[in-house]
N, C-alpha and C positions, 0 to 999 in steps of 0.2 A: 456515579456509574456502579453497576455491580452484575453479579453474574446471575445472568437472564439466559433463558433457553437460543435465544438470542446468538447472543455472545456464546451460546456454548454452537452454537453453529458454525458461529464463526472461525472457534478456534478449531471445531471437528475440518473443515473446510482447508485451514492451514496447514493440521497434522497430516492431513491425507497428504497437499502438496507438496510440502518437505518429505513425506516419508517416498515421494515419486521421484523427488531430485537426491537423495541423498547418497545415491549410484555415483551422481555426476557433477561435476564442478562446478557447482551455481554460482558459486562468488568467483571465479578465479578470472585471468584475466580472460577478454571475447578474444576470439579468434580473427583473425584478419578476413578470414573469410565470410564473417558472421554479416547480414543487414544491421540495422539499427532497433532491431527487436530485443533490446539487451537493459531495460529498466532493472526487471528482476531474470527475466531467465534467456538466456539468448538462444538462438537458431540451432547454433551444434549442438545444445543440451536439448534442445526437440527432435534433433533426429536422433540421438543416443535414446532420448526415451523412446521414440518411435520402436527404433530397432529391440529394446529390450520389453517394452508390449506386445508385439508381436510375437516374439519367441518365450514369453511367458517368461524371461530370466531371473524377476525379479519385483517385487513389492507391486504383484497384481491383483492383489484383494486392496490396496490404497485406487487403483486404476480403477477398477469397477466402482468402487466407492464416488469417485469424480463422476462414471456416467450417470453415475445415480443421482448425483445432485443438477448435471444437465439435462438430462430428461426431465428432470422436476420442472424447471426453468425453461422448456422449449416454447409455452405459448403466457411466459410471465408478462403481465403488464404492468409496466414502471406506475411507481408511485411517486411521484415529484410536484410540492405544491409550490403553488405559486410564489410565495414569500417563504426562505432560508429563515425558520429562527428557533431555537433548540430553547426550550426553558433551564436555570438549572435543577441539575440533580435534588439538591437535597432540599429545594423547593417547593419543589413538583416533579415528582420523581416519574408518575404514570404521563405526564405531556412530555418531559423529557424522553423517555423511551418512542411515545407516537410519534411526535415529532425527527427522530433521527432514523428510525426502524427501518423506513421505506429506504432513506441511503444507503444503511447499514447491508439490510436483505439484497438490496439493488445488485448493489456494485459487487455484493460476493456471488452473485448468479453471475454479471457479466465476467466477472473473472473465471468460474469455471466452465460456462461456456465459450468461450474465447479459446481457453487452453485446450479443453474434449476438443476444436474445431483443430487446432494447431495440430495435434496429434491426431486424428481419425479423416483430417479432409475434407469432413461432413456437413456442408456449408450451410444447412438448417440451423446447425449451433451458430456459426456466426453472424447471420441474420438475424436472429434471437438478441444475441448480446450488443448487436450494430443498434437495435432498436432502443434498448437500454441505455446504453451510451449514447445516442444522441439525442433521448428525452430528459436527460439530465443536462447537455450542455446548450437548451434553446428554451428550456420551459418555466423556471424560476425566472420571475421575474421582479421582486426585488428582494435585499440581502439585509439581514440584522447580523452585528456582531455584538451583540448582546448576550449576556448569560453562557449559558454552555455553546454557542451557535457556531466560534470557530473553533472550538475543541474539538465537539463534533465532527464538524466536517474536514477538520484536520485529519483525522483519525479512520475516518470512514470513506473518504474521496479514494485513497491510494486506491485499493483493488480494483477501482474504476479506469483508471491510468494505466494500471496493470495489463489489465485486461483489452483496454486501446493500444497500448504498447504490441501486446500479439498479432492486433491485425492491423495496422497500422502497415500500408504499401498493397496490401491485398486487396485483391477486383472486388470483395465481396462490403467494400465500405467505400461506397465513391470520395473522390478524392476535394469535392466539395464539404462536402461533409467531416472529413478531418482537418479542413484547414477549420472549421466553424469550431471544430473541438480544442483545438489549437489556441482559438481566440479565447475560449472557453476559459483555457488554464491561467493563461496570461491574464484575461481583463478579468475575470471573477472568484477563479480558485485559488488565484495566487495571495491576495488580496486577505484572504479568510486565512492564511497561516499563522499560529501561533508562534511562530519561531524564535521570537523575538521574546519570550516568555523564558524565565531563569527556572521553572518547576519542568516539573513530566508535562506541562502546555508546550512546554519549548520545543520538548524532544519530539513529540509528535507533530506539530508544525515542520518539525526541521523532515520528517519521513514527506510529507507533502510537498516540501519546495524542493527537496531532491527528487523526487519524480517526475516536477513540472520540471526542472532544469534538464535532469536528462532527455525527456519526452521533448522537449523545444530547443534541446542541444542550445543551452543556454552557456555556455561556459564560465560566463561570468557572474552569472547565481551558481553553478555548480560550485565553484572556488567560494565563495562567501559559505555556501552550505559546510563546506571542508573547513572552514574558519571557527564556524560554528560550533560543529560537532567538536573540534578540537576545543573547545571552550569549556566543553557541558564536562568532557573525559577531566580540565580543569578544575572546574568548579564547584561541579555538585558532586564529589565524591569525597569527603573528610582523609585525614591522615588513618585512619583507622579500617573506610573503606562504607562505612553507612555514608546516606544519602541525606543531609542537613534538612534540604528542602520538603520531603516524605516522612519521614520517623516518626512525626510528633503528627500527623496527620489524625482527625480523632481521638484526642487525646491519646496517642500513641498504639490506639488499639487497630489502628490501620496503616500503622506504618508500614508493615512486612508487605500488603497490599499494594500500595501505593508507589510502593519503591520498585516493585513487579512494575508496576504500571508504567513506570520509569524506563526502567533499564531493557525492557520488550523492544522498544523502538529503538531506543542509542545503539545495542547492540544489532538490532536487525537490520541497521542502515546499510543500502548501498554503498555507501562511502568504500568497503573493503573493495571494490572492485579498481578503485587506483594502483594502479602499476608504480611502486615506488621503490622497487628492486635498484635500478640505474643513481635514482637521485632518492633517496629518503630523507622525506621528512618530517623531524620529528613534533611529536606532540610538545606540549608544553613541561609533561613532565615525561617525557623521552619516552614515549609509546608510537610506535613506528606502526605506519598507514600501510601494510604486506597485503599484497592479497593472501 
């Protein structure tokens, strides 16, 4: 993998949405009064943002930036073939890139229209992104884990989840239709996690089983995810504080990269959203789970 216009979209895509929520308490604990719309950003941090777009208080040149990427995306047609299988990277670097792109491009459309719909009401976006989401979870119809295929889709499903997480209970996605997406996660996405992987495979597998666990209020994958993550903080960090499994990547000439590649997810995890103020507990080397 490397940085493709792509990937720079990607990340343009992400800076915009953190620079939307950084008003407001994305990690911290949900509100009692919140739905189950809490993967990544819950209900009261959509009406805080509501409220501070409207009156213009704050980071609305990132807001416009969002409609601009949903109007790009209003009459996008999913790309999803038949057979899931990524080549690797440093194989076939140009079949790797085709083969993941249409996820990649996918799932970050349905994520910011899903959000533009949460915040403007505007049910054209969520139609758009409904269409998205459920051409990815009926239309592949068979799976390789070969080569790059669950790194990939490790990596690249979440903003998909994301973005089903927003509308997820709203009239604008029948409710046949997210139980189908439901099965989705369970019988085929879950399946494709790398988490189980000791390198930066792990860490991004582990972003993907925590968003099926939360999305399917799984409690009992969420707690293994929380086992996990506690492992990687473990593991893969040396007395010193480099990352064993990355450094020497490339003959070392890709450590510094790789280690990036790493530590984006471990630290991005949901995980901080556990409430462990009453009962903390601690990590393995006494690093305490606070929101």
């Amino acid at each position: 993998m490397r940085f493709t216009p792509r990937i720079y979209a990607f990340v343009v895509i992400h800076i915009v949405l953190f620079a939307l929520f950084s008003h407001s308490d994305v990690h911290g604990t949900v509100s009692k009064t919140d739905s189950y719309h809490c993967i990544f950003i819950s209900d009261s941090t959509i009406k805080e943002l509501k409220e501070a777009i409207e009156g213009k208080k704050f980071k609305y040149t990132a807001f416009q930036s969002l409609q601009m990427e949903a109007d790009n995306n209003l009459d996008r047609v999913p790309v999803v073939p038949d057979k899931w299988y990524v080549p690797g990277y440093y194989n076939d670097a140009d079949g790797h890139r085709k083969a993941k792109n249409g996820l990649q491009d996918d799932a970050n459309a349905a994520y910011a229209l899903s959000l533009y719909y949460r915040v403007t009401g505007q049910e054209k976006y969520a139609f758009a992104a409904v269409k998205i989401i459920n051409a990815w979870a009926t239309k592949i119809k068979t799976w390789s884990r070969e080569d790059d295929s669950t790194l990939s889709f490790s990596y690249h499903i979440p903003s998909l989840i994301f973005a089903a997480d927003l509308l997820r209970d709203e009239d604008v996605w029948p409710e046949d239709q997210q139980r189908q997406f439901s099965a989705f996660l369970r019988y085929n996405a879950l399946p494709m996690s790398t988490m189980d992987s000791k390198n930066n495979w792990g860490n991004w597998g582990l972003v993907l089983s925590t968003s099926c666990a939360v999305y399917l209020k799984d409690e009992k994958l969420f707690q293994k995810c929380v086992d996990r993550w506690k492992y990687f903080i473990d593991t893969q960090l040396s007395s010193d504080g480099h990352l064993p499994h990355e450094v020497k990547r490339g003959q070392g000439k890709s450590g510094i990269w790789y280690s990036h590649f790493c530590l984006m997810p471990q630290n991005g995890q949901m995980l901080p959203r556990l409430d462990c103020s009453k009962n903390p507990d601690p990590c393995p080397r006494g690093i305490l789970l606070l929101s």
